[in-house]
C-alpha positions in Angstrom: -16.9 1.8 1.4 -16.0 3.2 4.8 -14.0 0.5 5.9 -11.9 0.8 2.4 -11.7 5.1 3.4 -10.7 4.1 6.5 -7.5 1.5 5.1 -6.5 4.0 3.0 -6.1 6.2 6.1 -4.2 3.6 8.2 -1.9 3.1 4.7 -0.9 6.5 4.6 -0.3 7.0 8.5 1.7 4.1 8.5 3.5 5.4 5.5 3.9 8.5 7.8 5.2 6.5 10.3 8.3 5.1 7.9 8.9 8.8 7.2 9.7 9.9 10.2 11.8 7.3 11.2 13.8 7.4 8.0 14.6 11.1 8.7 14.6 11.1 12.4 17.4 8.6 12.3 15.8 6.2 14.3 17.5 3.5 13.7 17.7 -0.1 11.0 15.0 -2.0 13.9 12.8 0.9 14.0 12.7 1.4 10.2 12.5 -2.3 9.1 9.5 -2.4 11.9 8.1 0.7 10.6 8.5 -0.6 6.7 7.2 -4.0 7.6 3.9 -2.7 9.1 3.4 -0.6 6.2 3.6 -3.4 3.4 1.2 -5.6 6.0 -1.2 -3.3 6.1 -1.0 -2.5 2.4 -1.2 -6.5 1.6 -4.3 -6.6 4.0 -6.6 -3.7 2.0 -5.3 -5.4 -1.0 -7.2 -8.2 -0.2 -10.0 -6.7 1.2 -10.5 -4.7 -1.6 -10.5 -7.8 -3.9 -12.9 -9.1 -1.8 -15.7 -6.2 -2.0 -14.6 -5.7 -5.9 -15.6 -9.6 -6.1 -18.8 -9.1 -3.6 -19.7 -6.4 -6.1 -19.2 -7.8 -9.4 -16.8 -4.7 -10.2 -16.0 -5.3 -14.0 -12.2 -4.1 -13.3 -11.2 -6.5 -11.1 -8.9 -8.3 -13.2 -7.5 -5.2 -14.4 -7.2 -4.3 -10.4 -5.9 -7.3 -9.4 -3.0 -7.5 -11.9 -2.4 -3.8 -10.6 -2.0 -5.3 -6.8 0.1 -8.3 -8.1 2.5 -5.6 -9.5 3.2 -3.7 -6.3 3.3 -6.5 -4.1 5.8 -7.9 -6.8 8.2 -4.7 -6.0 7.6 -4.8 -2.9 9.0 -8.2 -2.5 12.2 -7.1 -4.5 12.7 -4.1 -2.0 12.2 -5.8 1.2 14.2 -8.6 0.3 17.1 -5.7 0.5 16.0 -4.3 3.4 15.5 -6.9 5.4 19.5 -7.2 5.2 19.9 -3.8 7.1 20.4 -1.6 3.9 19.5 2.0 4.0 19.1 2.8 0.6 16.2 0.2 0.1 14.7 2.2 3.0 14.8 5.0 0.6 13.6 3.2 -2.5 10.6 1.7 -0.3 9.9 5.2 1.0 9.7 6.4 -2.7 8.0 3.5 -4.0 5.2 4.4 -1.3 5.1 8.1 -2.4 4.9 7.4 -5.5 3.0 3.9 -6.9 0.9 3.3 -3.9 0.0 7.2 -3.3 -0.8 7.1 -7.1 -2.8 3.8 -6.4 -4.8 5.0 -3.7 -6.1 8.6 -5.4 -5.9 7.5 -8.8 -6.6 4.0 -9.7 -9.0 2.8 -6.4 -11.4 5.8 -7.7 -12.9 3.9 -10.2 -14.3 1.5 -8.0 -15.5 3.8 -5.0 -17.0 5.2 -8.0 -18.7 2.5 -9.4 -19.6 2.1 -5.5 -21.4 5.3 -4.7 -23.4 5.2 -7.7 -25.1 2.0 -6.3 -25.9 3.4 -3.5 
């Protein structure tokens, strides 16, 4: 459970981190850099949270996974964009961030950590 607290953490500081280079102007390199980390780190607690949903027989998974498969799927779309210098998929990755994954994290990931603390 700590170690899924803990991604969720590194997701948002690294979602702080495309933030400020958006609006500090920091440049295409620093903001595809900054972008690219983000989705990484977001694929890897993806998986790791399959992984202890699986370990712990947590009867959403399917539901959860199909969730994951959805993001990753705009994702894809978005960085394909980006990837070819363009700002405005900067901006549409930024709000994709605040708003699915953000939404993701607080929201949807509760019922798990839920299901998680009460077996503890």
């Amino acid at each position: 459970m700590d170690v899924l607290d803990r991604q969720h953490l590194e997701i948002k500081r690294r979602h702080k981190n495309l933030r400020t280079a958006i609006v500090e102007g920091l440049g295409m390199d620093q903001i595809v850099a900054c972008a690219k980390d983000l989705i990484d780190v977001t694929i890897g607690h993806f998986k790791s949270e399959e992984g202890a949903m699986e370990e712990n027989k947590f009867q959403g998974l399917s539901a959860h996974k199909l969730l994951h498969a959805e993001m990753l799927e705009s994702v894809k779309k978005i960085w394909s964009d980006l990837e070819r210098r363009k700002i405005s998929n900067a901006m549409e990755l930024m709000k994709f961030f605040d708003e699915r994954l953000v939404f993701h994290l607080e929201q949807e990931d509760i019922m798990f950590e839920r299901e998680l603390r009460t077996r503890m």
